[in-house]
C-alpha positions as CSV (number, residue, x, y, z in Angstrom):
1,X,-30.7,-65.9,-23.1
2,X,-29.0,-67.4,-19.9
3,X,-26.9,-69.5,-21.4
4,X,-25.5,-66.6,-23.7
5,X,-24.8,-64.3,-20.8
6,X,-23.3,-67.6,-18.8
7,X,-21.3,-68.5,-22.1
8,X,-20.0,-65.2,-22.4
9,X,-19.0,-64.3,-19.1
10,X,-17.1,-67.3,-19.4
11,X,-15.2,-66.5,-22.1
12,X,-14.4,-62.8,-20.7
13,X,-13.5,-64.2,-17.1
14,X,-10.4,-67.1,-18.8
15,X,-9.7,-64.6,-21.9
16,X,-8.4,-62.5,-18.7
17,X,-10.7,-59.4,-18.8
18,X,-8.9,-56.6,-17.1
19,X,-10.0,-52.8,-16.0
20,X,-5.9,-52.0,-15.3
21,X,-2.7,-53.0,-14.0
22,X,-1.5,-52.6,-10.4
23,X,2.3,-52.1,-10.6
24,X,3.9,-53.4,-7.6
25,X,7.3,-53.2,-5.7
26,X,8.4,-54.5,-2.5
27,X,10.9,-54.0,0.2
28,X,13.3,-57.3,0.8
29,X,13.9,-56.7,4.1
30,X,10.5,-57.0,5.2
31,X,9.6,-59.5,3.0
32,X,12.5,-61.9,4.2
33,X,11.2,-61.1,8.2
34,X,8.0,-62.0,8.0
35,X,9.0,-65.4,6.2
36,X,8.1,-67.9,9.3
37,X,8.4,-71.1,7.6
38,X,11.9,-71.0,5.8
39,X,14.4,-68.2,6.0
40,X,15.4,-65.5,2.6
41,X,18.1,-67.5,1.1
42,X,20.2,-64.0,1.4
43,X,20.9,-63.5,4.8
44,X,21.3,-59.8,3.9
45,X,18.7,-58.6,1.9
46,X,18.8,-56.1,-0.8
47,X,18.3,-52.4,0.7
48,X,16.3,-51.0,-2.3
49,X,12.7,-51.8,-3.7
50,X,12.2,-54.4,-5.8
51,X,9.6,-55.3,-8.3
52,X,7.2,-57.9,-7.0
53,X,4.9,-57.9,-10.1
54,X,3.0,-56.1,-12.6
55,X,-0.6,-57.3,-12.3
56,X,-3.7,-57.1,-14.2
57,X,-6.7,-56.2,-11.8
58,X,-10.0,-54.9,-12.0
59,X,-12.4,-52.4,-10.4
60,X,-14.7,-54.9,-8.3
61,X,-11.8,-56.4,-7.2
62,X,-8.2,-54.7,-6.7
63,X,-6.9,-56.5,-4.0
64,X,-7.0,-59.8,-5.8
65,X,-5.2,-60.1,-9.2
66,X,-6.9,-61.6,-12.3
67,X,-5.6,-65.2,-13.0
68,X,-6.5,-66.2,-16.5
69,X,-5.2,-68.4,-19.5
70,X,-2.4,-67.7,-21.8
71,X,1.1,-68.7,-23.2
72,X,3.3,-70.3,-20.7
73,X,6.6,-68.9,-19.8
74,X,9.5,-69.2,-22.2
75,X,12.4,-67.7,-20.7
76,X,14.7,-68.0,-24.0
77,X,11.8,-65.1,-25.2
78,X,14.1,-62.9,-22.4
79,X,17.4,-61.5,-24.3
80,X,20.2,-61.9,-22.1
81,X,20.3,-57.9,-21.8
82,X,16.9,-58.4,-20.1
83,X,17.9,-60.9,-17.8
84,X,20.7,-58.9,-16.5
85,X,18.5,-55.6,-15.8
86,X,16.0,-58.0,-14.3
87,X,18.2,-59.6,-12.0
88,X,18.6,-56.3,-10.5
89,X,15.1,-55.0,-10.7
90,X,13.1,-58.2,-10.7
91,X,15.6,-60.6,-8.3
92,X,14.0,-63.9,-6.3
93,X,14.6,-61.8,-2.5
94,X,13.5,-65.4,-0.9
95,X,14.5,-68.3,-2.6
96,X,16.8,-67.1,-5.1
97,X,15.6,-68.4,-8.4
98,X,14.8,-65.7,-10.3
99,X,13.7,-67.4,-13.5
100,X,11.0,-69.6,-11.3
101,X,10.1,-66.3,-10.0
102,X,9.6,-64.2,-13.4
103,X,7.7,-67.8,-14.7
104,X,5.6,-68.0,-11.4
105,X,4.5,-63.8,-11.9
106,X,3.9,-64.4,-16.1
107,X,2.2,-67.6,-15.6
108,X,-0.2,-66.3,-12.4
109,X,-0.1,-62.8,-14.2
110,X,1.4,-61.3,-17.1
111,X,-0.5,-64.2,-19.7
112,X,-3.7,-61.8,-19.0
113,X,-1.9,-59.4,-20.6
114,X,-1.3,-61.0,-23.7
115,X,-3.8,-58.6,-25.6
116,X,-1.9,-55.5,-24.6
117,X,1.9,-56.6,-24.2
118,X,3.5,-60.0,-24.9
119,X,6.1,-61.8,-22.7
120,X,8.8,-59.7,-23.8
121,X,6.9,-56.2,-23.6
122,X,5.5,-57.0,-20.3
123,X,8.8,-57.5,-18.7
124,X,10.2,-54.6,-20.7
125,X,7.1,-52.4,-19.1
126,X,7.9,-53.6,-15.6
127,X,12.0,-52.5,-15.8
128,X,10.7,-49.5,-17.7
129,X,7.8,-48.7,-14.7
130,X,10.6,-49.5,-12.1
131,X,13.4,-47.1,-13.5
132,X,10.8,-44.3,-13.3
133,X,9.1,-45.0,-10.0
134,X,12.5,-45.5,-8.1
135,X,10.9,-45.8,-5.1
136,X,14.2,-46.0,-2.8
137,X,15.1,-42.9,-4.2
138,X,12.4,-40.9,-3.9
139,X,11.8,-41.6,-0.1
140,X,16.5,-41.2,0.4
141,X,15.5,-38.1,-1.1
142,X,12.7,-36.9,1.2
143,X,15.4,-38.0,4.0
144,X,13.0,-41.6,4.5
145,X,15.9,-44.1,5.2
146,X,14.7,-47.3,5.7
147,X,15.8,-48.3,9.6
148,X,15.6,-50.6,12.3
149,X,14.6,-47.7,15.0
150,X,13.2,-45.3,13.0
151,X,9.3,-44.9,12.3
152,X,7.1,-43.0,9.7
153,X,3.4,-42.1,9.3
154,X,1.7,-43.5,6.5
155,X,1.7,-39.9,5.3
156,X,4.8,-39.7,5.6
157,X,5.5,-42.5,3.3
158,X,2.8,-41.6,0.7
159,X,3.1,-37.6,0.3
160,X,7.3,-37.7,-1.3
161,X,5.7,-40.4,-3.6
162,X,2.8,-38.6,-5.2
163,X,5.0,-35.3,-5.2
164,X,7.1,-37.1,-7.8
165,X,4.7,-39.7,-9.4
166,X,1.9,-37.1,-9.7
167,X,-0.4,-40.9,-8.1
168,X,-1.5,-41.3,-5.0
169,X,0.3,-45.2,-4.1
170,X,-0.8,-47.9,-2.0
171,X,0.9,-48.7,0.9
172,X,0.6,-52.1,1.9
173,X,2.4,-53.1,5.6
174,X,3.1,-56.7,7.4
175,X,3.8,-57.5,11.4
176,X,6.7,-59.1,12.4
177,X,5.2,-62.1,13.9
178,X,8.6,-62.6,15.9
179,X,7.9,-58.6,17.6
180,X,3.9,-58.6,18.0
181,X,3.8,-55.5,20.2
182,X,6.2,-53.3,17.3
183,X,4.7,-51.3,14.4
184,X,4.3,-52.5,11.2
185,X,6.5,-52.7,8.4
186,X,6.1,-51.3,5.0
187,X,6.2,-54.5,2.7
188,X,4.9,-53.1,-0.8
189,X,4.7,-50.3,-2.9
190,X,1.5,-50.3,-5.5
191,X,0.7,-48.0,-8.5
């Protein structure tokens, strides 16, 4: 009877058992300041949110997105029309490589998806989710410009949001290891 519960546990844990997706966006400006070790290859970062991934998570565990086994990523499976919209939505704000970066979030991510949405529909989903949470709009619209002086509550962040989304988001903030003593800056945006 141990070895049946062992065997399939197993099997749920690397066929990439998940209780939902976190849908996640981030702000390239703070994600190219924090970078200590080697600089954004952009030395002006996009000024709009971007999506960082779409990940499958679970309950007893949200901050840590499942890993599991699946296809690899084939990124002929992309029509060019989707490369273009992700290129915009879905760019490489450090390095630049988009295609290693859509391969390095399908390969760490999206495969545990496979049940639900193949490669194609999962990165259809993400531009989908992104058009409708436009995060940069909703906060220019609740006067929230992102600035170098300027400060916000997480409150103030997080009410504009749910106003429009009808979901409470996740905030998540880094420091700015080169300005210890200053606030922190809001990184990502998670539904």
């Amino acid at each position: 009877l141990v070895l049946g519960f062992a065997f399939f546990m197993c099997f749920t844990t690397s066929a990439g058992s998940y209780d939902y997706f976190q849908f996640v966006q981030q702000w390239p400006p703070t994600n190219c300041r924090v970078r200590i070790k080697q600089p954004c290859s952009n030395p002006r970062p996009l000024q709009y949110f971007t999506i960082h991934g779409l990940w499958p998570s679970n309950y007893s565990n949200p901050t840590k997105p499942s890993n599991c086994n699946g296809s690899k990523f084939e990124a002929n499976k992309l029509s060019p029309e989707m490369r273009t919209k992700l290129k915009k939505s879905w760019p490489d704000v450090e390095s630049g490589n988009d295609t290693k970066f859509w391969a390095g979030e399908w390969n760490k991510h999206g495969k545990c998806s496979e049940q639900t949405l193949n490669q194609m529909q999962y990165f259809e989903r993400s531009f989908a989710m992104w058009k409708s949470y436009n995060i940069t709009e909703i906060l220019k619209n609740a006067s929230i410009v992102p600035s170098a002086t300027q400060t916000w509550k997480y409150s103030d962040i997080v009410s504009p949001i749910k106003a429009v989304t009808k979901t409470t988001p996740l905030l998540r903030c880094k420091y700015d290891l080169s300005h210890p003593n200053k606030p922190e800056l809001l990184h990502e945006v998670v539904f």
